[in-house]
Backbone bond lengths (Angstrom), bond angles and torsions (degrees), N, CA, C in turn:
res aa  C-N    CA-C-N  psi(-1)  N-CA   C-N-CA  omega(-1)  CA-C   N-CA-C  phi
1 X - - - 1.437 - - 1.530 111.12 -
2 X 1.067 114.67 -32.19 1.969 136.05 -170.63 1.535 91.19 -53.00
3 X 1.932 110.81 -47.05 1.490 102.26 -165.12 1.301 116.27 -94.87
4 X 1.158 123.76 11.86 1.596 146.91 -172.85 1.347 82.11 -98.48
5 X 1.265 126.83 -86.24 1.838 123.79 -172.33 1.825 106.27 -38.03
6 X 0.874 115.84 -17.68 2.054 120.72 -149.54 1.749 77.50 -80.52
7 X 1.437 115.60 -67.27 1.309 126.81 -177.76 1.794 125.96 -75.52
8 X 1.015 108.62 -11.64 1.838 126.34 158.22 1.634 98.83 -35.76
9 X 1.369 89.12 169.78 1.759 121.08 -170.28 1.296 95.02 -120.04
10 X 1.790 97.60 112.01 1.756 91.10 150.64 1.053 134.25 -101.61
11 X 1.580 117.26 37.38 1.407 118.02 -165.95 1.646 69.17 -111.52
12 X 0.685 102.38 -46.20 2.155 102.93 179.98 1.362 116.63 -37.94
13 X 1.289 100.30 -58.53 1.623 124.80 -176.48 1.632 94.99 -62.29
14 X 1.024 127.95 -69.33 1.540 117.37 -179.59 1.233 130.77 -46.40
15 X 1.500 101.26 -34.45 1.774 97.98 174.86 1.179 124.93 -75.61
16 X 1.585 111.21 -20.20 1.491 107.98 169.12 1.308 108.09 -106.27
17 X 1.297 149.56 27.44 1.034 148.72 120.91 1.192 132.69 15.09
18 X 1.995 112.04 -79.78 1.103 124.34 174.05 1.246 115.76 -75.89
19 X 1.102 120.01 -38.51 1.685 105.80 174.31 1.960 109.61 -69.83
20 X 0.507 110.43 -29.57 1.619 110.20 -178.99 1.750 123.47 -76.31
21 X 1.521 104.62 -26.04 1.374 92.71 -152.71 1.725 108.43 -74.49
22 X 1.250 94.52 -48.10 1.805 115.12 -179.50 1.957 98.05 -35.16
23 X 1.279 103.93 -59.88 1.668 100.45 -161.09 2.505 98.37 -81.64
24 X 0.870 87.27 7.97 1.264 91.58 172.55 1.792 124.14 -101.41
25 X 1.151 93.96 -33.05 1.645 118.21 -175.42 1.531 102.21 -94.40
26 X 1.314 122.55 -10.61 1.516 124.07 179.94 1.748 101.99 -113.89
27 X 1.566 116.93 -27.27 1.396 108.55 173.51 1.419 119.75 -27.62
28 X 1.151 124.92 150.85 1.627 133.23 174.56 1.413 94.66 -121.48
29 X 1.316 143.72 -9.02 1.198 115.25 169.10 1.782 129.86 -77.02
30 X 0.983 113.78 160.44 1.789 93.59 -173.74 1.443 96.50 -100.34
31 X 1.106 149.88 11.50 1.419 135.51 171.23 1.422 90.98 -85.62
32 X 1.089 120.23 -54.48 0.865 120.22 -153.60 2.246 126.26 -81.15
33 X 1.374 84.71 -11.37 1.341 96.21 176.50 1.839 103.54 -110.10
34 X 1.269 125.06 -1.76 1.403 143.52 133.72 1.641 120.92 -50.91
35 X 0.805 125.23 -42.71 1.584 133.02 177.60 1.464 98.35 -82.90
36 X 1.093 120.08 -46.38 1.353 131.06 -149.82 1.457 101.69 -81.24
37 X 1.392 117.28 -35.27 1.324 136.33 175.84 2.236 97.91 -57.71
38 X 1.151 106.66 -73.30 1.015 141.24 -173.44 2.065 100.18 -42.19
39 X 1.203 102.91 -41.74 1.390 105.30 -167.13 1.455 105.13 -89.11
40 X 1.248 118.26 -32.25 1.611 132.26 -168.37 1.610 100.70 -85.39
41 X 1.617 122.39 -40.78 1.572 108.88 148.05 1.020 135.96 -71.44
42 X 1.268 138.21 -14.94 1.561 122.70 149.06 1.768 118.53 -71.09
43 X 1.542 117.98 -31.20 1.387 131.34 173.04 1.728 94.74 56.49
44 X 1.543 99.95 72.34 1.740 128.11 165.23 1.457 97.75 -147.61
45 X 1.327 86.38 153.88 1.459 96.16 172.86 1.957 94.85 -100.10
46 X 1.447 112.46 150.13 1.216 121.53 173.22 1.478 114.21 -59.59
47 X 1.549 118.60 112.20 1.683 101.81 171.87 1.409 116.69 -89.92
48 X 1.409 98.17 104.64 1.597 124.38 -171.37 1.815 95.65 -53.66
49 X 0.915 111.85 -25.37 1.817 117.79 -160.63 1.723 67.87 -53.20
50 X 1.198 126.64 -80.19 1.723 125.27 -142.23 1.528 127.77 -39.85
51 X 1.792 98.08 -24.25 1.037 95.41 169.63 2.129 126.35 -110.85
52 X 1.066 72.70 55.80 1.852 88.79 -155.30 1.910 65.50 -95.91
53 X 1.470 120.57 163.08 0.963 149.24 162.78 1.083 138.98 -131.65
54 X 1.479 104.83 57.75 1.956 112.72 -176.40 1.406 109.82 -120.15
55 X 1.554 68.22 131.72 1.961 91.17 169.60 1.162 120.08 -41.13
C-alpha cells in the first residue's frame, strides 16, 4: 500500500480532505484509523486505478 501512496495524487488527497478528515480522526475502528494514519502521512490520495484489474 506504502507504494500505492509513493505514486498517489495530492491534489486528490486535498480535495477530499475536508470532507474526510473529521469522520476519520473520530473512527474507532483500528483498520481503519491504521490506513488512515498511513494515508494522511504520505498526504496522497490512494490511486485506486492500480488496483483495478482489467484485461
Amino acid at each position: 500500500m506504502e507504494h500505492g501512496l509513493a505514486q498517489g495524487l495530492s491534489e486528490r488527497y486535498l480535495d477530499q480532505l475536508i470532507m474526510t478528515t473529521a469522520a476519520l480522526d473520530t473512527s474507532v475502528n483500528e483498520h481503519v484509523r491504521a490506513l488512515w494514519t498511513l494515508i494522511h502521512r504520505h498526504g496522497r490520495a490512494l490511486p485506486q486505478e492500480l488496483y483495478l484489474n482489467i484485461p
